[in-house]
C-alpha positions in Angstrom: 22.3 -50.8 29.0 20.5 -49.3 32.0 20.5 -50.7 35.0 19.3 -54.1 36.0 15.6 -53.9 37.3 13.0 -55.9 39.4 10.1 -55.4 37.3 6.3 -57.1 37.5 4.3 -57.1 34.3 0.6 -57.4 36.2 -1.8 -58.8 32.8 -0.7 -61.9 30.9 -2.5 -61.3 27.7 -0.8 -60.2 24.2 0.6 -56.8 25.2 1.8 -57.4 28.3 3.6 -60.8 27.2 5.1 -58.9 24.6 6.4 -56.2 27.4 7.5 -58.8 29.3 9.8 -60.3 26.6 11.0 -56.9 26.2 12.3 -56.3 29.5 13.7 -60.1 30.0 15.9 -59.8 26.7 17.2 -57.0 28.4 18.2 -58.7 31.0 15.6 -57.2 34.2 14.5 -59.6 36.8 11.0 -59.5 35.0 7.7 -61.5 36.8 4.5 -61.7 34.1 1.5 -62.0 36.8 -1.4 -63.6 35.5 -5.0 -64.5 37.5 -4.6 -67.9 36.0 -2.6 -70.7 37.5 -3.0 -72.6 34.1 -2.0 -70.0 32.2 1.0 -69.0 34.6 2.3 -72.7 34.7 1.9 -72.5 30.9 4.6 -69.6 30.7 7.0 -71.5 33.4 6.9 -74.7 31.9 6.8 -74.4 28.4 7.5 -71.0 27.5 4.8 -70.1 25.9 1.6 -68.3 25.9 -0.5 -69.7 23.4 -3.8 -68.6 24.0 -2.6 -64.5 23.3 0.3 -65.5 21.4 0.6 -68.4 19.6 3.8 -67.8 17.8 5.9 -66.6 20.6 8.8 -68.6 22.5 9.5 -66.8 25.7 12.9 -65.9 27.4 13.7 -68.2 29.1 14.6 -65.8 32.4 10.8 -64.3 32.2 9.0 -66.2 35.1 5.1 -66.0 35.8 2.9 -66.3 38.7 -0.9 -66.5 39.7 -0.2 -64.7 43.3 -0.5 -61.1 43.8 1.0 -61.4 46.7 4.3 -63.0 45.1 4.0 -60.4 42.2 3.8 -57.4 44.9 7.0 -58.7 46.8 9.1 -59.1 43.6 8.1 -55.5 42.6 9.9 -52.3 42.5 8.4 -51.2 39.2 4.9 -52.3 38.1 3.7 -52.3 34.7 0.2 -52.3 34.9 -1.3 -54.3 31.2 -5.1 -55.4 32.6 -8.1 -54.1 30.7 -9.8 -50.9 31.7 -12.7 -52.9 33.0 -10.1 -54.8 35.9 -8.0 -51.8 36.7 -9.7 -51.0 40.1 -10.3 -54.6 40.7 -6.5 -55.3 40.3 -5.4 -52.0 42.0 -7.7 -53.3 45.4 -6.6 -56.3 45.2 -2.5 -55.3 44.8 -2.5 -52.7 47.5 -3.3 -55.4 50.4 0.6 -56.1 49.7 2.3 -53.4 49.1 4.4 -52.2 51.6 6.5 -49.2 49.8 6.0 -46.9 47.1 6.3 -48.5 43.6 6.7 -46.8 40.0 3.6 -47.8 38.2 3.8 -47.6 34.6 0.3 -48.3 33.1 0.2 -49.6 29.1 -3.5 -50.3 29.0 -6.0 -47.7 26.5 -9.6 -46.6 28.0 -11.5 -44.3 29.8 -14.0 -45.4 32.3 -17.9 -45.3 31.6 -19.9 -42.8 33.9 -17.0 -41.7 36.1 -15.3 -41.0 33.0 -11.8 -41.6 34.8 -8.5 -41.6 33.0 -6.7 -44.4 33.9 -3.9 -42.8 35.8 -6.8 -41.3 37.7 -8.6 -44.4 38.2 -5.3 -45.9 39.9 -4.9 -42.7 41.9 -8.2 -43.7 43.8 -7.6 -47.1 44.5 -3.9 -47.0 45.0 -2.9 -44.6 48.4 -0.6 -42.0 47.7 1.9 -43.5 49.9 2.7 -46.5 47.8 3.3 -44.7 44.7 6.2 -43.1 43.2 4.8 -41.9 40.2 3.0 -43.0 37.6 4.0 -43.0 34.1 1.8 -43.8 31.1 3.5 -46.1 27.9 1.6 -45.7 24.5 1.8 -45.4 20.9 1.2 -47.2 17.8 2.5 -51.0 19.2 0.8 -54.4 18.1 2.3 -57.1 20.4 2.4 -59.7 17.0 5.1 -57.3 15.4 7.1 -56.5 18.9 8.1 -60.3 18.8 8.7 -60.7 16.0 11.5 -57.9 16.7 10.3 -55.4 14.2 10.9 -51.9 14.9 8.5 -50.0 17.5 8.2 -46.5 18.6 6.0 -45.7 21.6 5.6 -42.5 23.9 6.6 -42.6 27.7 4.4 -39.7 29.3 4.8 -38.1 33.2 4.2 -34.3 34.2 7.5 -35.5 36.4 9.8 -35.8 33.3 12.4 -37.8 35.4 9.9 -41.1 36.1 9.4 -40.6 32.1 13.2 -40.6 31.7 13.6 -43.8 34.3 11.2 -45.7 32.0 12.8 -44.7 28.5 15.9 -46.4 29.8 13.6 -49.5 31.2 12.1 -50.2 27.5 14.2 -48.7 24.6 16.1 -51.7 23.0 17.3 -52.2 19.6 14.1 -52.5 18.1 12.1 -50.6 21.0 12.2 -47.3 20.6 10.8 -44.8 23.4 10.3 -40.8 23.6 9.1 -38.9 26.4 6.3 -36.9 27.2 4.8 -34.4 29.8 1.5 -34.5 28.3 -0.3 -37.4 30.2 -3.8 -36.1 29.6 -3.4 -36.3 25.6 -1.0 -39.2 26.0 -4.0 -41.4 27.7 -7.1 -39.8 25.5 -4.9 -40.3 22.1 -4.6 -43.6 23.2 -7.9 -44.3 24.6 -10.2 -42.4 21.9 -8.2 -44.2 18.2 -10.0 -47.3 19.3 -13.3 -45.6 18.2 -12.2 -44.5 15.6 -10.7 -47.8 14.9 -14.4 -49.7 15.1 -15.6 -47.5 12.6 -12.8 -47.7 10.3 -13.6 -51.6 10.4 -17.1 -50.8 9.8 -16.4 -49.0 7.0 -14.2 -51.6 5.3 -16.9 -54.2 6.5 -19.5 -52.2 4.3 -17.1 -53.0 1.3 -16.4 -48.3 1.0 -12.7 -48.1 0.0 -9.9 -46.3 1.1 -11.9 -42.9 0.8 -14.1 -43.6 3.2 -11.3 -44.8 5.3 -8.5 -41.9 4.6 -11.7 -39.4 5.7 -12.8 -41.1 8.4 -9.1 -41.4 10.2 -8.7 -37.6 9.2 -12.2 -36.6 11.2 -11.4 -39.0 13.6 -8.2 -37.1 14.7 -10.1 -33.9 14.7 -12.5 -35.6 17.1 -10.1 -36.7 19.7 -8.2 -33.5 19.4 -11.1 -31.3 20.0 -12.2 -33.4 23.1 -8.4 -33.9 24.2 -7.6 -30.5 24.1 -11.0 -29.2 26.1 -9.9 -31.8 28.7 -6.4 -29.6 29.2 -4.6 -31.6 26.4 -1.6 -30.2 24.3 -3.1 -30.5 21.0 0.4 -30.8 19.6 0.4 -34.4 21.5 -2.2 -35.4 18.8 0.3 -35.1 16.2 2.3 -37.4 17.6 2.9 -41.1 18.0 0.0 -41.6 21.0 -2.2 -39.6 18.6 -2.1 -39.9 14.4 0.6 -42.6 14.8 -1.7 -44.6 17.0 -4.5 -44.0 15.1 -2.7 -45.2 12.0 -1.8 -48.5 13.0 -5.2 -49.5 14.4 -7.7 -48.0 11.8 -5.6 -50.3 9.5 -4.1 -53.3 10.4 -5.7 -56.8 10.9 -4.1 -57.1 14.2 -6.3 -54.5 15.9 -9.2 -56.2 17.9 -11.1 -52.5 17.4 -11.2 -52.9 13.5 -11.5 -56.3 13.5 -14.6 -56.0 15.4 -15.7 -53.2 13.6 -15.2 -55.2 10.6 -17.8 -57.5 11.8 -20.0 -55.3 12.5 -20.1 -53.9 9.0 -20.7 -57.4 7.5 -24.0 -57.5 9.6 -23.0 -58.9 12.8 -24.5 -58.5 16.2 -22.3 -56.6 19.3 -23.0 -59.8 21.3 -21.8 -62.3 18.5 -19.0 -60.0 17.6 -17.8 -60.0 21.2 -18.2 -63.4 21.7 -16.0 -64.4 18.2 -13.3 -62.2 19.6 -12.6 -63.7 22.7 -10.8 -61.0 23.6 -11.2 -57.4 25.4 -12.4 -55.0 22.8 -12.0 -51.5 24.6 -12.9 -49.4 21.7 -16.7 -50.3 22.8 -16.6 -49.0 26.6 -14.9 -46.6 25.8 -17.3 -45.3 23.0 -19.7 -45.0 25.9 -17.4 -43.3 28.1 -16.5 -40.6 24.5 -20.0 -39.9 24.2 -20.7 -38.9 27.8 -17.6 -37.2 28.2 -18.6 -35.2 24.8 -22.1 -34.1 25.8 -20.3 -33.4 29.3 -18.1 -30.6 27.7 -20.4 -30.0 25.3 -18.0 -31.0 22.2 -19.0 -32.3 18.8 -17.8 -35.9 18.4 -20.5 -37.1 15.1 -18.6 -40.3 14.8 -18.3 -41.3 18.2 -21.9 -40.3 18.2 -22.9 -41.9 15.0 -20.9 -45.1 16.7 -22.4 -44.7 20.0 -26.1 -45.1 18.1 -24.8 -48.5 16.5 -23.5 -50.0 19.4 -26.0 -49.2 22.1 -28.7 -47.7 20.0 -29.4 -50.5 17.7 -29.1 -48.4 14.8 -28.0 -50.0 11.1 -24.2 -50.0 10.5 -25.4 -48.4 7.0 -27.7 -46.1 8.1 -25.3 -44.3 10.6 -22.8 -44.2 8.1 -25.8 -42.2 5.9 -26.1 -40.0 8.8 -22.8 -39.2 8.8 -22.6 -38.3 5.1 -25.9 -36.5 5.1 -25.0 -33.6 8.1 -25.1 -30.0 7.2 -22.3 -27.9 5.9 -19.2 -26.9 8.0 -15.6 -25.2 7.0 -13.0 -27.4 7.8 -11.2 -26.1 10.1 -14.2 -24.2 11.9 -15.4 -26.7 14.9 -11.3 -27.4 15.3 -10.1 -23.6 15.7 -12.8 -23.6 18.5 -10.8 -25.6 20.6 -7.4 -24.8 20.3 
């Protein structure tokens, strides 16, 4: 086992639970922050998070609080597990206590509308550069349901310093916990950030009733996609092969416990973004960061027709149906053609 670590885990909802039970069976000094005192009295007491998940029963040496100020005190690594949406908010609000550089380690999946930041780049502007280490990104094809439940998960630890990659490998891998390492932290973050689009429409699809066809075609185009804007963005387009990229999208285009398709799935059936959003109760980031894909594609000028297509449903108004006509109905290309381009 690697050494013993003081670790904060900044965002109490299902992932970074699931992180945290991670890093307490392994015995780290491990505080779960969350900005709820209910919620963090919740963990303390009882040990149990039952609004994120219900089924979980947490270690009994993972502690919680509601103070930043507590969490940034207790720190030497920080895993950042907020939405995109509260990243800077967060990253403000953390640096007022900070008072030596920290490894960050950052698990959450977006890209920011209208700047059309990264997330490692969003934390690089509100965090000074003298109060951090490094910053390491964790991602790859991980529902928190399955990581308590033990079952065996392989994720991607990505840092253009291979040695903070290598320091968090030894953090996280565990029995059933598996963890590679990266350089690649461009593709690493857009892999992860851009399956969640493709993840709303493959719940589209299945909520329009069309079949693993549909689906298997849709995940296949989908990778081109994010490849061809990952790779104009200084991406290794090898990275896409890999777990933050088809493994990834995999996992979320088709299980039930991915908020993207399950939301798309809604959508397909007839529902309104609003009503779908409010049902979920949850963060959906496959919608922001449809917005952020679609800029970021007329940006660099890259053809994305299902972000696009996506785009037009979600903010456009345009029949799930009727986009997915669109799609079919586009003129004739090689396969390979608008791919090759890229690379």
């Amino acid at each position: 086992m690697s050494q013993i670590e003081k670790v904060v885990v900044l965002g109490a909802g299902s992932w970074g639970t699931a992180l945290s039970i991670v890093l307490a069976e392994k015995g780290h000094d491990c505080l779960l922050w969350s900005h709820r005192e209910n919620q963090a009295n919740e963990i303390n007491q009882t040990h149990t998070n039952h609004k994120y998940l219900p089924e979980a029963k947490l270690p009994l040496n993972l502690h919680a609080s509601s103070s930043l100020q507590v969490a940034a005190e207790h720190a030497k690594i920080i895993v950042m597990a907020v939405p995109t949406k509260g990243i800077r908010e967060v990253c403000q609000s953390l640096v007022k206590y900070l008072t030596e550089p920290v490894l960050f380690v950052h698990v959450s999946k977006g890209i920011e509308p209208d700047s059309l930041k990264r997330i490692s780049e969003m934390m690089r502007e509100e965090i000074p550069n003298e109060f951090i280490q490094e910053i390491v990104v964790l991602s790859g094809p991980s529902h928190a349901e399955e990581v308590i439940l033990k079952h065996p998960t392989t994720v991607t630890a990505a840092c253009e310093n291979i040695k903070y990659a290598e320091i968090v490998q030894d953090l996280f891998m565990h029995g059933y916990f598996r963890v590679y390492t990266n350089t690649d932290v461009i593709g690493v973050e857009m892999g992860g950030a851009l399956k969640n689009i493709i993840a709303l429409a493959a719940g589209i699809t299945d909520g329009l009733g069309y079949g693993d066809n549909a689906k298997a075609a849709l995940i296949t185009r989908g990778l081109a996609e994010i490849a061809r804007l990952g790779t104009k963005m200084g991406a290794n387009p090898l990275t896409f092969s890999g777990l933050t990229g088809i493994g990834d999208l995999i996992v979320t285009c088709t299980s039930v416990h991915s908020r993207n398709w399950r939301a798309g799935n809604l959508l397909g059936k007839g529902m309104k973004l609003d009503e779908v959003l409010e049902q979920m109760g949850m963060v959906v980031e496959g919608v922001r960061t449809t917005k952020a894909a679609y800029q970021l594609s007329q940006h660099h000028q890259v053809p994305m027709p299902i972000t696009n297509a996506l785009y037009q449903v979600l903010f456009e108004q345009v029949d799930t149906k009727t986009a997915v006509d669109e799609l079919m109905d586009r003129g004739k290309k090689h396969e390979m053609e608008d791919l090759y381009e890229y690379l």
